[in-house]
Backbone bond lengths (Angstrom), bond angles and torsions (degrees), N, CA, C in turn:
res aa  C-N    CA-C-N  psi(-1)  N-CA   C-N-CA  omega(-1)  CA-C   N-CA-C  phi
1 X - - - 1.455 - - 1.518 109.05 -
2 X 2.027 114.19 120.51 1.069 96.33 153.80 1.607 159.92 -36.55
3 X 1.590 138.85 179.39 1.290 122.01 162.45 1.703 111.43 -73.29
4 X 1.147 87.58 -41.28 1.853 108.98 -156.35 1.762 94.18 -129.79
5 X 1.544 91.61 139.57 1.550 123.09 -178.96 1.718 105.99 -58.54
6 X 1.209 143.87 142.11 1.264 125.51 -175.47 1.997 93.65 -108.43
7 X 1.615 96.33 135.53 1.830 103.67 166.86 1.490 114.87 -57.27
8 X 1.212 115.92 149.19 1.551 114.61 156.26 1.467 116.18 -75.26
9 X 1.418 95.93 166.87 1.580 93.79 -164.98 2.061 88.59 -127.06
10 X 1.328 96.04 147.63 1.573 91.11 -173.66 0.891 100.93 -77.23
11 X 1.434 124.35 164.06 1.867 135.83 177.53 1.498 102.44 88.06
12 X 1.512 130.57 -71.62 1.495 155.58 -170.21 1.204 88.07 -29.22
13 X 1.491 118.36 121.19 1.719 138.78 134.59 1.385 113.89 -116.97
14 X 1.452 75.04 155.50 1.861 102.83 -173.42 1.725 91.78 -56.89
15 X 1.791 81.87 133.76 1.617 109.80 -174.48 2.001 104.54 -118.87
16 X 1.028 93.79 -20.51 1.850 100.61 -173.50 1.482 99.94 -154.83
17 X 1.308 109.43 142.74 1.696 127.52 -179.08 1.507 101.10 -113.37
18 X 1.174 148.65 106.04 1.219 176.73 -35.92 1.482 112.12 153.81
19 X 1.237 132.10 39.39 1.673 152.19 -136.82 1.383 104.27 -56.33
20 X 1.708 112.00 -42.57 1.505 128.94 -170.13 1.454 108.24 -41.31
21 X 1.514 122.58 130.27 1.284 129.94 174.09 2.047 83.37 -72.70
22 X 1.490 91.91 166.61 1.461 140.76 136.50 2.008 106.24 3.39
23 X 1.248 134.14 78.41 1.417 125.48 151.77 1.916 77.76 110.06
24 X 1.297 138.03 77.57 1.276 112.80 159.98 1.791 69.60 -160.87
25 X 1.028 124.72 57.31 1.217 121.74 159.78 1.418 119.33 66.71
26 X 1.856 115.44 22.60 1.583 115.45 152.32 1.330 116.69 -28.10
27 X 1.126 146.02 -74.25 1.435 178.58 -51.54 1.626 90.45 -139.80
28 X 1.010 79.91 -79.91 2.446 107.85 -179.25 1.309 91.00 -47.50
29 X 1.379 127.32 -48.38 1.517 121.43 -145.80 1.405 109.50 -93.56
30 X 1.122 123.16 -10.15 1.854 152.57 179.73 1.301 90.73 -76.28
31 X 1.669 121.96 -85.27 1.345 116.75 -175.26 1.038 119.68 -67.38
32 X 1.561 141.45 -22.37 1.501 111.46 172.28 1.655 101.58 -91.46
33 X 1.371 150.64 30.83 1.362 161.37 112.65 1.263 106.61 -29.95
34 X 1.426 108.69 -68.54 1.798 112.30 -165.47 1.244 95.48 -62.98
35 X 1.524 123.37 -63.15 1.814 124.97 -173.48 1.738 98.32 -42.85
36 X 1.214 137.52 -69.43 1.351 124.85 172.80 1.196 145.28 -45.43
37 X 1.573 111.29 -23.41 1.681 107.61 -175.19 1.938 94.36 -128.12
38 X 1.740 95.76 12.43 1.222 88.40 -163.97 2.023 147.69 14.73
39 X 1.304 88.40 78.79 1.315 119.57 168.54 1.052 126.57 -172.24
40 X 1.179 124.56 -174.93 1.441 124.34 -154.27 1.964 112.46 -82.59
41 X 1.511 104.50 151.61 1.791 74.36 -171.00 1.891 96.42 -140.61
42 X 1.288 94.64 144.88 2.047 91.67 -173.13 1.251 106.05 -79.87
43 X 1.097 100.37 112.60 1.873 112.68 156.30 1.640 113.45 -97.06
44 X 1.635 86.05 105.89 2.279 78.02 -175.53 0.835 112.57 -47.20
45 X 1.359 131.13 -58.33 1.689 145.71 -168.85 1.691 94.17 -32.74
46 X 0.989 135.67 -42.20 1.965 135.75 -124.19 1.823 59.76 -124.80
47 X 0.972 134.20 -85.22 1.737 139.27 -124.41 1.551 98.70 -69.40
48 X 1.172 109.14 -32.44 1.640 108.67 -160.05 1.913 98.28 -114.38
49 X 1.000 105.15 7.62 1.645 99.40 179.29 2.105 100.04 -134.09
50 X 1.450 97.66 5.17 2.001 92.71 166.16 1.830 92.31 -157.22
51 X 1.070 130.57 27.66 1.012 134.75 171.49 1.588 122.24 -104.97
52 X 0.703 126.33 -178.08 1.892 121.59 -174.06 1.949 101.38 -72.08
53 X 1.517 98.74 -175.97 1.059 90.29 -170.74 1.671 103.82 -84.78
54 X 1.174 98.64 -18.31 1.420 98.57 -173.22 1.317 146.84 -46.40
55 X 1.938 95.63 -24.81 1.493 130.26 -154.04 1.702 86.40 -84.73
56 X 1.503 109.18 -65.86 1.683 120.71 159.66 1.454 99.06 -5.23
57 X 1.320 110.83 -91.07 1.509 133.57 -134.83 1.871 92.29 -70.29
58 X 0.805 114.31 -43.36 1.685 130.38 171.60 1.845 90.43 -45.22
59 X 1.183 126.27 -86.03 0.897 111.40 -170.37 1.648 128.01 -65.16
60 X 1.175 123.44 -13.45 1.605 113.08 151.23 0.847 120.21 -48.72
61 X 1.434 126.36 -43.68 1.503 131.36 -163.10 1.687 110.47 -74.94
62 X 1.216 101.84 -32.48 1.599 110.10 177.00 1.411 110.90 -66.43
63 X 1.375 105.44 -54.88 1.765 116.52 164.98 1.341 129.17 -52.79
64 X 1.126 109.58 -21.17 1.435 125.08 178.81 1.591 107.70 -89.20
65 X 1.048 114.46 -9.62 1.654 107.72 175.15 1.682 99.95 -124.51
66 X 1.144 133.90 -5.85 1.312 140.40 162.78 1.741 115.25 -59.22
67 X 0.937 137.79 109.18 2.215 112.20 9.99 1.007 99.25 -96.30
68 X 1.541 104.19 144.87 1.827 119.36 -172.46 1.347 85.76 -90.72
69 X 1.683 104.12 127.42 1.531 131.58 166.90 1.314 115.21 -93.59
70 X 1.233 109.27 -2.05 1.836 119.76 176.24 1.432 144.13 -120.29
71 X 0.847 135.76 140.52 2.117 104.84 179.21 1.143 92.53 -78.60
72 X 1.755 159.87 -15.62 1.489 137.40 144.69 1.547 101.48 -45.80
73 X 1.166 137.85 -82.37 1.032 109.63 -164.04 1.488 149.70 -90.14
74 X 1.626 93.85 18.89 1.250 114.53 160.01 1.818 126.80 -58.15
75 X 1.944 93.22 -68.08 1.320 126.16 147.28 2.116 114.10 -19.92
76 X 1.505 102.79 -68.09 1.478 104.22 164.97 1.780 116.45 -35.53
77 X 1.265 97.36 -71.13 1.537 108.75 -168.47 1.630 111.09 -59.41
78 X 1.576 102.99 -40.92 1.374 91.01 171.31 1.854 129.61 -63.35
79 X 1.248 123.74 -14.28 1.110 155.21 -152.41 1.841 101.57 -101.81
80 X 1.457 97.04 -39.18 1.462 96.84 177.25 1.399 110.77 -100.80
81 X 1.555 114.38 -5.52 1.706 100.59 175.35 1.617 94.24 -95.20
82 X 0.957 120.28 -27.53 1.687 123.12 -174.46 1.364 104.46 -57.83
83 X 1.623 125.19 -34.98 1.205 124.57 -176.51 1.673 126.32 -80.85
84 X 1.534 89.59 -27.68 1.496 119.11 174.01 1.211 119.23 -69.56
85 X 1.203 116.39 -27.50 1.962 127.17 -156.23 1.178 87.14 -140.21
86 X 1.550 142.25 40.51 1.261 130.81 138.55 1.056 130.30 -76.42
87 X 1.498 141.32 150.42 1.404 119.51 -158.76 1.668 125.58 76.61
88 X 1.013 104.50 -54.73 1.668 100.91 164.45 1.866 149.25 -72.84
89 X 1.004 120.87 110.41 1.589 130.74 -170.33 1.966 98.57 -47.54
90 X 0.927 121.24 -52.93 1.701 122.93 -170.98 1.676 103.96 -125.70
91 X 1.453 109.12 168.88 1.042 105.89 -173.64 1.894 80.97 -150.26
92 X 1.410 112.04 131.12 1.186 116.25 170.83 1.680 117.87 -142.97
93 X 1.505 103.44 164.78 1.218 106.79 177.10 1.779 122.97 75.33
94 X 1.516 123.72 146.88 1.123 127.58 -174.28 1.474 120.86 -50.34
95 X 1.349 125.58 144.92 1.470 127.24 1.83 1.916 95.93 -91.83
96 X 0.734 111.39 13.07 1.479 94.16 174.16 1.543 110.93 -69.78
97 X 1.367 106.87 -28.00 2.006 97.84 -168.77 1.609 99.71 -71.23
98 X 1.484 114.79 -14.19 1.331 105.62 164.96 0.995 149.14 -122.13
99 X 1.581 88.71 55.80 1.585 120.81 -169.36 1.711 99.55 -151.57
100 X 1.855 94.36 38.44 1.815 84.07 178.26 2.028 120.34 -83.51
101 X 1.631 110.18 -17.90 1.312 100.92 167.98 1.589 123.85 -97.37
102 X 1.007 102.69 21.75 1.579 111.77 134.56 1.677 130.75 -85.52
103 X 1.482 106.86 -50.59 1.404 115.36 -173.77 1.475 94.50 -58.11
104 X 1.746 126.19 -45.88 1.230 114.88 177.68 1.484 132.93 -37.31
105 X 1.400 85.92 -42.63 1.510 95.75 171.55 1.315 129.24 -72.85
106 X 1.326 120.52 -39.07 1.285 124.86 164.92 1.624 127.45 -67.47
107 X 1.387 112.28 -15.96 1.477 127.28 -175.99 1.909 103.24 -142.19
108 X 1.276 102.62 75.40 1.331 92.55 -176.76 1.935 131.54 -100.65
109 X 1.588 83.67 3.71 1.335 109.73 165.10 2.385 102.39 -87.68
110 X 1.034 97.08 1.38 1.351 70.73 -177.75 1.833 122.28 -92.78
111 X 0.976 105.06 179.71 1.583 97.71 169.78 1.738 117.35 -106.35
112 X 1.107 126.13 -159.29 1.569 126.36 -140.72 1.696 101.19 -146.49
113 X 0.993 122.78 94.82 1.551 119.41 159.25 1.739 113.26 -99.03
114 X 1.526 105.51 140.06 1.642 115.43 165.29 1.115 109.31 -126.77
115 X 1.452 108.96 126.73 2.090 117.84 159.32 1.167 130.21 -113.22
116 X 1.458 106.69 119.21 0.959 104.72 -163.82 1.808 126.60 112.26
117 X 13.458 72.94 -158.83 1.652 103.72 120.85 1.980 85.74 -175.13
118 X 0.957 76.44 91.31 1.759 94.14 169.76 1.611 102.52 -28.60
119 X 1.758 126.07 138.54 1.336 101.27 169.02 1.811 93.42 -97.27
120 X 1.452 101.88 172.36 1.045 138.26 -131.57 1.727 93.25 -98.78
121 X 1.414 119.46 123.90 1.305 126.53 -153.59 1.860 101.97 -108.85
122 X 1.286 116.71 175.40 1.055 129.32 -162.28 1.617 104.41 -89.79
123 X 1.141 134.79 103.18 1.553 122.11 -164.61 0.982 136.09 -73.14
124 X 2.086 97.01 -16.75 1.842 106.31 176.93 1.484 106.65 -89.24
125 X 1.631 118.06 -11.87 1.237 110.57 -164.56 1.884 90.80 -103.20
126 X 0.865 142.07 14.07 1.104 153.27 144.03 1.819 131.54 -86.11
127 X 1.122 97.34 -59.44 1.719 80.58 158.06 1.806 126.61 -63.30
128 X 1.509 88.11 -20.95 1.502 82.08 178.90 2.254 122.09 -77.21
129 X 1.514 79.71 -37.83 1.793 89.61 143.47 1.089 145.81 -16.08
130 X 1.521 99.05 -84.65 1.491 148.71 -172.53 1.643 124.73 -58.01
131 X 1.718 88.46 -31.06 1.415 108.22 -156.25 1.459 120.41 -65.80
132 X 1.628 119.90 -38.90 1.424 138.47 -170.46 1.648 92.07 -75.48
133 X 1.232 101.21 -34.50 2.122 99.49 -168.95 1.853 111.53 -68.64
134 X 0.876 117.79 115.14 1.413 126.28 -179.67 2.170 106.72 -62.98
135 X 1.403 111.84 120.42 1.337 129.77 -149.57 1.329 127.78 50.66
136 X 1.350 120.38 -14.26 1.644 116.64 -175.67 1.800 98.48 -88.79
137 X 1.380 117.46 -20.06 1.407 109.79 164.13 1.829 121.16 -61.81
138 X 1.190 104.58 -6.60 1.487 102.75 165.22 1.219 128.85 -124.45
139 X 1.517 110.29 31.81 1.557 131.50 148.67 1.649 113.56 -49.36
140 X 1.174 119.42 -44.07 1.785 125.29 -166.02 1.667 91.59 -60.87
141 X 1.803 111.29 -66.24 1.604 113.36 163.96 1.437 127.33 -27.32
142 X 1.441 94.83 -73.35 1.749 88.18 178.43 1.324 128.39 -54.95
143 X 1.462 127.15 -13.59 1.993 137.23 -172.61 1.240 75.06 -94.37
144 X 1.290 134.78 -70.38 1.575 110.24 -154.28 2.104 108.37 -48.80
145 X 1.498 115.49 -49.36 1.393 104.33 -149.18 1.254 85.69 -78.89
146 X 1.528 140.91 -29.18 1.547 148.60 -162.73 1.714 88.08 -61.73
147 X 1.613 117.12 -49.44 1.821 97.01 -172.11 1.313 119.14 -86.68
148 X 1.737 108.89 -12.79 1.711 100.74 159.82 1.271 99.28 -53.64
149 X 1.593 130.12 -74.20 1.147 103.44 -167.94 1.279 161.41 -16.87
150 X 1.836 94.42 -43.74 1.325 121.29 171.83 1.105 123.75 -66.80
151 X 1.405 109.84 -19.36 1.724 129.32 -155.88 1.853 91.47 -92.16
152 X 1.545 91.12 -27.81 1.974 89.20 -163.97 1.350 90.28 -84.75
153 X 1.339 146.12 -28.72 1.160 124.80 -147.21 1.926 100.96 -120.73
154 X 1.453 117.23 -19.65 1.159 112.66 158.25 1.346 120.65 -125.85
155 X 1.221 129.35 7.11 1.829 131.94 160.08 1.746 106.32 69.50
156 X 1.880 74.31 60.39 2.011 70.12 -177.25 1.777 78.30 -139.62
157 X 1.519 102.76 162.41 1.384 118.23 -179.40 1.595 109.73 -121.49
158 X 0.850 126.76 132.14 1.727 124.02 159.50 1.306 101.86 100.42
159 X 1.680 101.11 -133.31 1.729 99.77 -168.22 1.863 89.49 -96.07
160 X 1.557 90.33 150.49 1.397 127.98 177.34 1.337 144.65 -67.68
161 X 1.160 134.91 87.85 1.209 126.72 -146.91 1.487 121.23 -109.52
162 X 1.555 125.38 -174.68 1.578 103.70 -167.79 1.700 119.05 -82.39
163 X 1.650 95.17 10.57 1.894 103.66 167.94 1.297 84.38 -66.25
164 X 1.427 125.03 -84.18 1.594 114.59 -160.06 1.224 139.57 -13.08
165 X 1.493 122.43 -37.26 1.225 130.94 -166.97 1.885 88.47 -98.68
166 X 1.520 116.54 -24.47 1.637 92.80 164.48 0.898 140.79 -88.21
167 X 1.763 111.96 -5.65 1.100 115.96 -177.25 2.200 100.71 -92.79
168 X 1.062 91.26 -15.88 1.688 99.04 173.49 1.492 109.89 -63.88
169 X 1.469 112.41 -46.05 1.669 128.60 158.56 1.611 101.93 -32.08
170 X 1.140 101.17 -78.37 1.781 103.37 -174.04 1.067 109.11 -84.60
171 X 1.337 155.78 52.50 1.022 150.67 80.31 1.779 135.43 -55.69
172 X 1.271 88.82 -29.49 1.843 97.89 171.14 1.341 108.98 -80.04
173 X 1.336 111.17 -15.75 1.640 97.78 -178.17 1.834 100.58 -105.65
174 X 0.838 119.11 21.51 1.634 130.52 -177.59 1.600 89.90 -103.84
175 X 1.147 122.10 -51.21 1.732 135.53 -137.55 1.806 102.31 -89.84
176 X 1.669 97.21 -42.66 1.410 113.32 -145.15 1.814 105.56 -113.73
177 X 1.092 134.41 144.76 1.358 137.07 -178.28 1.360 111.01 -52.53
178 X 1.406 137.53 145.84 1.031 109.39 159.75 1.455 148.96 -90.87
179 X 1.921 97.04 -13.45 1.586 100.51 135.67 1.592 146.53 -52.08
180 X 1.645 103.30 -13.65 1.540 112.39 172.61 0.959 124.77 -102.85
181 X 1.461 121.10 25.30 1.785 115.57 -160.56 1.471 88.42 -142.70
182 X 1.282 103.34 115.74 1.230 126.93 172.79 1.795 113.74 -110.06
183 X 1.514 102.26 120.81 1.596 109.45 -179.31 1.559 116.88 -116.90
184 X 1.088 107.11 108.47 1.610 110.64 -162.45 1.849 104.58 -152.46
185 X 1.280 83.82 137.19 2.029 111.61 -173.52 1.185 93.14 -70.63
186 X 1.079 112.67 140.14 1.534 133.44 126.75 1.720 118.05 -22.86
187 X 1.345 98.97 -72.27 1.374 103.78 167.41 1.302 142.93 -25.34
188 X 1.463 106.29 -46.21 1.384 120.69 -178.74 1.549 100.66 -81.79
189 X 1.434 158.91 -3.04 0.909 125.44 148.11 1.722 102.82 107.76
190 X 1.149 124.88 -169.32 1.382 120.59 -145.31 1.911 102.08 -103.63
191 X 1.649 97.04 -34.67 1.421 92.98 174.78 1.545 143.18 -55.87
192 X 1.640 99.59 -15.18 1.857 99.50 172.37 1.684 101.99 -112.92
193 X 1.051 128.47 10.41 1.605 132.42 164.37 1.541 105.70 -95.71
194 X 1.327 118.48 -16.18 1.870 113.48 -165.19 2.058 76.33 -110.48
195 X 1.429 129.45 -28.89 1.219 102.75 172.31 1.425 124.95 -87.32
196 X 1.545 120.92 -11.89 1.299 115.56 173.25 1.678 123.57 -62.26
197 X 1.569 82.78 -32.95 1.981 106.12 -177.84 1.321 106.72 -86.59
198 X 1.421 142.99 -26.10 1.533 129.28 174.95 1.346 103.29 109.86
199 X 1.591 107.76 3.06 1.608 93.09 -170.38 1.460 106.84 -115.04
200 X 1.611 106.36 171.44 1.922 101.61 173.96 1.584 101.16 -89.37
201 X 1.675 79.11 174.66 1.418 91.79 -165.07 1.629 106.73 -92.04
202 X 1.678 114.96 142.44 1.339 121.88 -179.24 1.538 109.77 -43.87
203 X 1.053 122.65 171.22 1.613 136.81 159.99 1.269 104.09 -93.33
204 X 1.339 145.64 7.19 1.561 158.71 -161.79 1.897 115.05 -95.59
205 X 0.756 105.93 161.00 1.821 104.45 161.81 1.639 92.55 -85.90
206 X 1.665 95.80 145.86 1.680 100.12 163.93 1.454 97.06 -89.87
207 X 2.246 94.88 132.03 1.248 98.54 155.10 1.224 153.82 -27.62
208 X 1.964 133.04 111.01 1.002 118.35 -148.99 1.417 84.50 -128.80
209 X 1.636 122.59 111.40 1.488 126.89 -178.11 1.651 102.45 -127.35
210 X 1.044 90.49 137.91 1.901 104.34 172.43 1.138 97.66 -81.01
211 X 1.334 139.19 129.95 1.142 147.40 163.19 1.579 105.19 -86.61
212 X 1.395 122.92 -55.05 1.217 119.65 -159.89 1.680 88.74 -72.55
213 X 1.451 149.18 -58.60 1.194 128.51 -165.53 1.680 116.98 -69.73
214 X 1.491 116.62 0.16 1.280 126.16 -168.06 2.106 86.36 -74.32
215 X 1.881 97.45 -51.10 1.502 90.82 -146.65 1.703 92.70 -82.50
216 X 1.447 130.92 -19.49 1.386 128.64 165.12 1.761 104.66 -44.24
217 X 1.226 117.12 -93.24 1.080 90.51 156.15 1.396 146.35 98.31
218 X 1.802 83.27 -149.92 1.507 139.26 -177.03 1.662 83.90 -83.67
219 X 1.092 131.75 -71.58 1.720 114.14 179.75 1.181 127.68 -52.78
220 X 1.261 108.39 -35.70 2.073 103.00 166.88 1.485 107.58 -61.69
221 X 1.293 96.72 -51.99 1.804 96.63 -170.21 2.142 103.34 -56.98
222 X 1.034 118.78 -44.92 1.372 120.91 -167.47 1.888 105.01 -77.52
223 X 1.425 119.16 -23.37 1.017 142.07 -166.09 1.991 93.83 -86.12
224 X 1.127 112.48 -47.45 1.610 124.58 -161.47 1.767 91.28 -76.31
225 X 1.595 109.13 -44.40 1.667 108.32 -173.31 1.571 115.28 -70.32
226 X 1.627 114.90 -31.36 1.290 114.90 -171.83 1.379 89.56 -57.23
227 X 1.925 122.00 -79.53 1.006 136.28 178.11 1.699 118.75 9.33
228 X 1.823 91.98 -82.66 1.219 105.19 -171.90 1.862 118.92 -71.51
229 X 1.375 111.60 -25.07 1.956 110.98 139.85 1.679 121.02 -28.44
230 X 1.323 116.48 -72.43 1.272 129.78 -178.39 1.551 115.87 -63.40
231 X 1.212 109.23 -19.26 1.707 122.72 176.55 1.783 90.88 -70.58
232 X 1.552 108.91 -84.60 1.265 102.62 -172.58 1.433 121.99 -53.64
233 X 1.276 116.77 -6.42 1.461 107.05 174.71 1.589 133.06 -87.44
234 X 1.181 79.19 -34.82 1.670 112.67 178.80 1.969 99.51 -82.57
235 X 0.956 119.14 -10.07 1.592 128.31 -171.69 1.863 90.92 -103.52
236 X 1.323 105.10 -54.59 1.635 92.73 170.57 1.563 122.97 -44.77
237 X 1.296 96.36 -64.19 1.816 114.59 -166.77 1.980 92.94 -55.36
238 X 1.533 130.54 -15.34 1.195 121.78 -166.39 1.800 85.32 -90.71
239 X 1.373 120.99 -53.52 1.209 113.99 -169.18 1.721 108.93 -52.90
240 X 1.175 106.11 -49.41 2.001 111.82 -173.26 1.737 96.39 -41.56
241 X 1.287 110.88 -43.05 1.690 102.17 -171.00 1.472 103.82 -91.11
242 X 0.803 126.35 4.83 1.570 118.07 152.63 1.307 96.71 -81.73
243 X 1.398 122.81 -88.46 1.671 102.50 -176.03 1.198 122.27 -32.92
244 X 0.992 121.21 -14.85 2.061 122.55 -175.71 1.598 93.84 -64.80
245 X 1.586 100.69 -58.00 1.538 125.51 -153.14 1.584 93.76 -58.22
246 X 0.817 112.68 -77.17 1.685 130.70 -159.97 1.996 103.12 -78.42
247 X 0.759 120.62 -42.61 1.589 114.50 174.81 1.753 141.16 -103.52
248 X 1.244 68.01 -4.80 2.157 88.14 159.99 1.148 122.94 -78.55
């Protein structure tokens, strides 16, 4: 996960779909995206957890009609990622990587990157957190419909394990061409990502981002602000009843 949410850029469409679930090196694969197609590129993780609230709420709504059983609500969803991923060259990271035969459809000129489980938090003691912070109060929402998801597309319940990301493997190759599906590490560095895409390779270091200490973190830090919200609030409502007590 990025620091900072990246702007859209006018004109810019999605050029590469970014398949990799959640911690397999989104992060790396975002910035050396932008360095390659130079422009800006969506990382959900980064967009919907330091981005407005809107970006959030956008993606419930997508999740909330996932899996579209209809061409209405296919049509819907396509309509709300089109609005979401305007402006942007790539689109990476969950829940979008599991929502790639849709994006196909909506971007079918694009090309195909693959890379490559948080445990599982308390939900009342998190919304209660969450709540004063404007969009991060609908984090508790989005984990719940984000692991139906998971549940629909690999038939697992609860916390997540490293089947998931194989059975996500064989599902992308069920879903996805097999001339269009490109599976490539982080690790390896810029030379088999600049040959899958047609392009040369930067003169740059390839981006090297921790994802897992990016989103650690981003939860202490968001975790420390709810906290200290409810301190001063709950510290007010103690002072009012002292004045209640003593000056009524």
């Amino acid at each position: 996960m990025g620091n900072q949410p990246s702007r859209p850029r006018h004109g810019a469409r999605i050029q590469v779909i970014g398949a990799g679930l959640s911690r397999t090196g989104t992060a790396s694969l975002s910035a050396a995206l932008s360095c390659l197609l130079s422009g800006p590129v969506y990382h959900c993780g980064t967009q919907i957890c330091r981005g407005s609230p809107s970006e959030i709420l956008t993606w419930i709504d997508i999740l909330n009609i996932f899996p579209a059983r209809t061409p209405r609500d296919l049509s819907k969803m396509h309509n709300l990622l089109q609005d979401r991923l305007d402006g942007f060259v790539a689109v990476t990271d969950a829940p979008a990587a599991g929502l790639v035969p849709e994006l196909l459809q909506l971007f079918p000129d694009a090309k195909r990157s693959m890379t490559g489980l948080v445990s599982a938090a308390t939900l009342w003691f998190l919304r209660a957190v969450l709540l004063p912070l404007p969009g991060l109060r609908y984090i508790p929402a989005f984990t719940e419909r984000l692991q139906r998801q998971w549940g629909v597309l690999y038939d697992e319940k609860g916390v997540h394990t490293r089947l998931t990301y194989e059975r996500h493997i064989a599902w992308l190759k069920e879903v996805v061409p097999e001339d269009r599906l490109v599976f490539f590490d982080v690790r390896d560095g810029w030379d088999p990502l600049c040959a899958s895409l047609g392009l040369e390779t930067p003169d740059v270091a390839f981006p090297n981002i921790n994802d897992g200490a990016a989103i650690e973190a981003f939860a202490q830090e968001t975790i420390r602000k709810g906290l200290m919200w409810w301190a001063v609030y709950l510290g007010g409502i103690a002072a009012g009843g002292v004045y209640w007590e003593y000056f009524s």
